[in-house]
KOLTORBA-75686 format. One record per residue: residue in three letters; x, z, y of N, C-alpha, C, CB in turn. Coordinates in steps of 0.05 Angstrom, whole numbers, plus 5000, padded with zeros to 4 digits. Glycine has a CB too. Example, Ala and Ser with C-alpha at 12.3 -4.5 7.8 and 13.67 -1.06 7.14 Angstrom:
Ala526451564886524651564910526451564934522651814911Ser525751424955527351434979525851575001528251144988
REM end
This chain:
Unk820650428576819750158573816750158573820850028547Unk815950008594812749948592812149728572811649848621Unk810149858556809249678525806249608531809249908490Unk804349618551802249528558800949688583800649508536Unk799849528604798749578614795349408627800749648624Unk794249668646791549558648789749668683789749708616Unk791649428702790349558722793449678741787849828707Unk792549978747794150048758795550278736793250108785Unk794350288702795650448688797450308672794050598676Unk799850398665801050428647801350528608801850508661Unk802850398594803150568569805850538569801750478543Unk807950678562811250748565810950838533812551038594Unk813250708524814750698497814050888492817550668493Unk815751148508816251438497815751578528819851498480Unk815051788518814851988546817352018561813952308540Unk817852078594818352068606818652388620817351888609Unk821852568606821352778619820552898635822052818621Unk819053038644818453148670816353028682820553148688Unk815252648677813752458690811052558675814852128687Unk809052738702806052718682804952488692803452998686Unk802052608668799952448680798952458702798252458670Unk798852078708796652098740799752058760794252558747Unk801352088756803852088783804951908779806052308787Unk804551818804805951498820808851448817805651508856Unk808451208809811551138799811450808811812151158757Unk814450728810815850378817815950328805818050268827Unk815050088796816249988767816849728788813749938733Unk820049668767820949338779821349208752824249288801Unk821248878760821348708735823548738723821048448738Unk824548738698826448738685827648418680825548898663Unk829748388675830648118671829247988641834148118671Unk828347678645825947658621828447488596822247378634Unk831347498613833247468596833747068581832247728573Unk832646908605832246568604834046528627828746408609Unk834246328617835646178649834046118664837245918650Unk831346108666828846038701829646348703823745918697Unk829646578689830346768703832946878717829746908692Unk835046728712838246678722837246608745840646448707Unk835646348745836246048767834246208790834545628753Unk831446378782830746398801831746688815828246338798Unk834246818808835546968826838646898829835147258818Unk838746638827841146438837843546578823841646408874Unk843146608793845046778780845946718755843947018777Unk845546428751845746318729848346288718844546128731Unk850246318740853246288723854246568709855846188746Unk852246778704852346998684850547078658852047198698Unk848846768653846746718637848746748609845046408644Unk848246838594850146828566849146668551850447068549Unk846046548552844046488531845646208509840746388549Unk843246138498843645838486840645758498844145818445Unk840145618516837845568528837645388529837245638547Unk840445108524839444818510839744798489840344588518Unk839145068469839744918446836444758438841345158420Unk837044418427834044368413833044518395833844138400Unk830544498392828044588387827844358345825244448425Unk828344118357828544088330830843928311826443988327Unk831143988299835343848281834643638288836743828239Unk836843548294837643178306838943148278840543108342Unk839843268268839443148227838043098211840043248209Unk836243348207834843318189831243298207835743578167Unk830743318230828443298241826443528236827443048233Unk827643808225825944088224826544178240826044278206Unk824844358251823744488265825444758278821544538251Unk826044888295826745218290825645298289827845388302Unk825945568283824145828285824745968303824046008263Unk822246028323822946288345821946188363825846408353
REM end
């Protein structure tokens, strides 16, 4: 797992057997796990999320967290 990067370098969770320093690697996007990320690879009928749930109680008018 890439945890920051800067440029064309990388920082990876944990090392990477055998992968040194300095050697060229692919990296592809990982799924960002929303439904714009379902919808924009037309994949949304495997979305599991809660992605309408509101933002704030239609009871009591607080807020969520997250």
């Amino acid at each position: 797992m890439i945890v920051a990067n800067s440029g064309s370098s990388v920082t990876l969770l944990s090392p990477i057997p055998g992968l040194q320093i300095g050697a060229s690697v692919l990296g592809i996007a990982g799924c960002p796990l929303t439904f714009a990320g379902c919808a924009h690879y037309k994949n949304t009928f495997n979305f599991l999320g809660f992605d309408l749930i509101p933002t704030i109680n239609p009871f009591d008018g607080s807020a969520s967290i997250g």
